[in-house]
C-alpha positions, -999 to +999 in steps of 0.1 A: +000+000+000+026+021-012+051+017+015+087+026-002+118+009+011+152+021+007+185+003-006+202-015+023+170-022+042+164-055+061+131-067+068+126-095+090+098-122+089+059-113+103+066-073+097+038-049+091+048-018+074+027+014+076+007+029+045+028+052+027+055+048+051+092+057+045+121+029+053+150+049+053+184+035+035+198+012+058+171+005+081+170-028+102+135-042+108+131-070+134+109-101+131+072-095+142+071-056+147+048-030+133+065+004+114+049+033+103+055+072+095+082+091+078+109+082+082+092+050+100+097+043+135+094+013+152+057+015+166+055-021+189+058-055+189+033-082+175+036-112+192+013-123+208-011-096+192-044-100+173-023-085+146+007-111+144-008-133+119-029-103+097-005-109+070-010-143+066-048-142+068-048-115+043-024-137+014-044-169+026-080-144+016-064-133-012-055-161-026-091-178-023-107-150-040-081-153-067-090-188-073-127-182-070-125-155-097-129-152-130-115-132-160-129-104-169-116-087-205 
């Protein structure tokens, strides 16, 4: 959703990255944390929150309604 990272910028695993948030060059984002702003900051942790596993709901949804569609030209 139009998030932009920068050259040299890690991301670890389970991340959730603000809208239109900036990673800045070089920026080191651990496992299971939510970012947002600009320059994004480090906002809190997601373990153990309803939010850890949003990302994977939302490719698993994604990818049923892909399957369930059909092409439209």
């Amino acid at each position: 959703m139009g998030a932009t990272v920068l050259d040299g910028s890690t991301v670890g695993e389970r991340v959730m990255i603000g809208a239109n948030s900036l990673l800045t060059e070089g920026t080191d984002v651990e496992p299971e944390t939510l970012y947002a702003g600009s320059p994004a900051e480090r906002i809190k942790e997601l373990e153990d929150s309803p939010w850890a596993d949003a990302g994977e709901r939302y490719v698993s949804l994604s990818r049923a309604h892909a399957g369930r569609s059909e092409r439209v030209e």
